[in-house]
N, C-alpha and C positions, 0 to 999 in steps of 0.2 A: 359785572360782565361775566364775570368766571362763574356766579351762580345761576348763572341763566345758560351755560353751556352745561351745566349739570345739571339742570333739570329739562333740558332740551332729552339728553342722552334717558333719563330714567324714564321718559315716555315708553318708550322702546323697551322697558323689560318683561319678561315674561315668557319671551318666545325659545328659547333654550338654544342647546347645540342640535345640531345632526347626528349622527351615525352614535356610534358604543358610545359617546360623553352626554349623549340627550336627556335620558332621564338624570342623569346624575344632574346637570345644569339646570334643568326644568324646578329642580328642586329647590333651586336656590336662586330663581326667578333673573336668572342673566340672560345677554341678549343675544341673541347668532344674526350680524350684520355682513352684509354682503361689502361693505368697504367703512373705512372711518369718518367721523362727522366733521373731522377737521383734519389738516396737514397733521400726520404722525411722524415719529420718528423710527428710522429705518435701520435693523441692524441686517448685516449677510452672515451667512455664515457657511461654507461647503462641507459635504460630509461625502465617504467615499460608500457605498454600496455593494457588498461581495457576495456573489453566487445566487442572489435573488433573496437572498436570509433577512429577517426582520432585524434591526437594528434598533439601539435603544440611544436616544439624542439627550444629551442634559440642556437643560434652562435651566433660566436665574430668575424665573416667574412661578409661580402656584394655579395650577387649574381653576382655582378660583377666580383667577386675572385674565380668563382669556374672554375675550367678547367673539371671535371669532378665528375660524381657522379654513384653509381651503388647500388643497381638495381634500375630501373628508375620505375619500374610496380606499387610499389604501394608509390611512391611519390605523394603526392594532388597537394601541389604548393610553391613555395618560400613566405615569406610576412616578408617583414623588416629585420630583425635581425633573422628570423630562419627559419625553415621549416615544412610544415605539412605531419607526413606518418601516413599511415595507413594499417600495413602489415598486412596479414592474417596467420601468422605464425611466429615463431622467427624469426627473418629475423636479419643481420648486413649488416647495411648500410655504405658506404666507399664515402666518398666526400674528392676529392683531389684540392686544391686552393691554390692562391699564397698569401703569408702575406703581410702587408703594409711595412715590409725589403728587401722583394724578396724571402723570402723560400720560396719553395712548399713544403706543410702540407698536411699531411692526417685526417680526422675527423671519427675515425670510432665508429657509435654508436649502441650498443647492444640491440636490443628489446626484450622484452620479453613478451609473451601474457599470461594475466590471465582472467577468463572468470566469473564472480559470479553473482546468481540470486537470487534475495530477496524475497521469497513467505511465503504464510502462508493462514491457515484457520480458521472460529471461530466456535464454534458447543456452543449453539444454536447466532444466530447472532440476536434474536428479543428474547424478553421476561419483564418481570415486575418489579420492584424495592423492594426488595434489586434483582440484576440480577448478577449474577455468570457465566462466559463464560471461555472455554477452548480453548486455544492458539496452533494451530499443524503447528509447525516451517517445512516450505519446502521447505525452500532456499538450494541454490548448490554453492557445492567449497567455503563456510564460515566459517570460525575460532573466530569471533566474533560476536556482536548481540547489537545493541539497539534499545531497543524498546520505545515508548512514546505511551502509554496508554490514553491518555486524564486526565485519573487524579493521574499516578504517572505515573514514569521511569522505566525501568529494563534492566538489562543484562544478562537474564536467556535465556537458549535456548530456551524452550517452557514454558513463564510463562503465570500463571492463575489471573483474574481480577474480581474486585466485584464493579459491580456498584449501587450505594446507591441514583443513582439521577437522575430522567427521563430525557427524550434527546436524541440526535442524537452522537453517541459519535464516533469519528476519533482513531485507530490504527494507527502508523506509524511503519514501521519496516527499521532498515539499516544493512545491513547486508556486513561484510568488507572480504579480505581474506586476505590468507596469503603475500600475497605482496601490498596490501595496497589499491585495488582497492576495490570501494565499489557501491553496488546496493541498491534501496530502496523500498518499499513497502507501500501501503499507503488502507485502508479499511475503508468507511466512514459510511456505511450501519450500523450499531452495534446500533440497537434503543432498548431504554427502555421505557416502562411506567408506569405511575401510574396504579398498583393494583386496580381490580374491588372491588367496596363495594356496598351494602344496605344498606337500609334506613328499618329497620322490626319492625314493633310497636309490643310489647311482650301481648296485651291485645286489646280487642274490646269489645263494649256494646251494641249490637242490639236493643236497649231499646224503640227505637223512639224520645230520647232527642236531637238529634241534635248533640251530642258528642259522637266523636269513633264510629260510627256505623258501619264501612265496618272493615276487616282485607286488607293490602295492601304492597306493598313492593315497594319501589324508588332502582330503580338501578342507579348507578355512573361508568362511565369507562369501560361499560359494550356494547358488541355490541348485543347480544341475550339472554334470560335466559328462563326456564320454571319451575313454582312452583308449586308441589305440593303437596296440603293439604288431611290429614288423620286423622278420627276419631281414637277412642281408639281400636276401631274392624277391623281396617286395612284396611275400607272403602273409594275410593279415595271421597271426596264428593266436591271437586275443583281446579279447575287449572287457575293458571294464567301466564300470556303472555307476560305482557305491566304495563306500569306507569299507564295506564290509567282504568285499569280492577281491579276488588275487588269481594271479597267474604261477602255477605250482613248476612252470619251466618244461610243460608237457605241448608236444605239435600235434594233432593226428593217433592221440593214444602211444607216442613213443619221446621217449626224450627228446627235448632240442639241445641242438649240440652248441657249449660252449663257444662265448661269443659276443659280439655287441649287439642289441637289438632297438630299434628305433620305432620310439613313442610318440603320439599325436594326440595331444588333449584339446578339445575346443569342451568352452563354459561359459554358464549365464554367470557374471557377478549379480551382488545385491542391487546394482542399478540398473539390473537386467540388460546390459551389454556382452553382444558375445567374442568371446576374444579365442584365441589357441594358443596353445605352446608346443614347442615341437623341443624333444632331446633324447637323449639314449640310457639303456642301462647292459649293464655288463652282467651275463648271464655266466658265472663259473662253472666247474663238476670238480 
């Protein structure tokens, strides 16, 4: 009885596989049937699907052993011990082949597609140290979240960061879903600097000694600044521009008289924020 089921089945070879496995099965005279000649035996098996990506399945079968497989459309290709699909949809794939006993098996495996995208934004993404930046989580279809910061960890959906140390500082974000598939996200832009400073001497002595004679100010970290000086009468009676410019304690071509006089600096820092300082300096003779 069993030799007449096998040679029932070998009528039938010759006609190959479909799609990428045809000529290779053509070659070796196996048969591409549309269902089994007898009751087979059925394994399941589910696999999950992420982001539309080809996926590669193991089996415990040889390309050799398969007599038939369906749907053939979004099959890539056989490779060793399993196979690559990549459906665009749920799809159940049905591969029907003979064991190393002589059953014919069925392999039918479940896909399932989930789809997740890991985004995010930072407001502001440039600024000064200590630098404080706000996280706006935009990932799709995620039930989980890690973040790596550069200088801590988090699992918060949209967590907040303080950075205390200039630099060029890396965001990473992984964003998982409910079925296990996971996207990532990565923002490398996130620069901090060192806070602009002066250099402002609180005192000058026009005197002709050789010491302190100008009023001046050294900027640091600074890309522009503009200062300006005010007598007690609200008089502008100087501005400065540059490291390299000073106020010699003259108003009007005549001395100004000893006294406090009141400065106003506005500046771009390096994260091109504009800020001001306002203080005085004490003019001797």
């Amino acid at each position: 009885m069993k030799t007449k089921k096998v040679a029932s089945l070998l009528l039938f070879l010759g006609i190959g596989f479909l799609g990428f496995a045809q000529q290779n099965l053509d070659e070796k005279n196996k048969l591409q049937i549309s269902g089994p000649l007898f009751e087979s035996i059925i394994q399941t098996k589910s696999e999950v699907i992420c982001n539309g990506k080809a996926k590669f399945i193991k089996i415990d079968f040889a390309e050799k052993d398969i007599l038939s497989y369906t749907p053939n459309s979004t099959f890539v290709k056989f490779e060793n011990n399993g196979i690559w699909v990549q459906p665009i949809e749920n799809t159940t794939y049905k591969i029907i082949y003979q064991s190393n006993d002589g059953l014919i098996k069925t392999l039918k495996i479940e896909t399932e597609l989930e789809f997740v995208t890991a985004r995010f934004s930072v407001n502001p993404s440039i600024g000064t140290a200590p630098f404080g930046i706000e996280i706006f989580n935009e990932s799709e279809n995620a039930v989980s979240y890690k973040w790596d910061l550069g200088t801590e960890l988090s699992d918060e959906i949209s967590p907040r960061v303080l950075y205390n140390e200039p630099g060029i500082h890396e965001i990473k974000l992984i964003a998982k879903g409910a079925l296990g598939c996971e996207d990532v996200s990565i923002k490398k832009d996130i620069q901090v600097f060192e806070e602009g400073e002066f250099f402002i001497p609180n005192a000058f002595t026009p005197n002709f000694d050789g010491r302190n004679e100008t009023f001046f100010v050294i900027p640091k970290n600074i890309k522009e600044f503009s200062c300006l000086v005010y007598n007690q009468h609200g008089d502008l009676v100087n501005t400065l521009s540059s490291k390299e410019e000073s106020w010699d304690g003259y108003f009007n071509g005549y001395p100004a008289p000893s006294g406090s006089y009141i400065y106003k600096i506005q500046y771009t820092n390096l994260a091109d924020e504009i800020k001001k300082i306002i203080g005085a300096v004490e003019l001797r003779r």
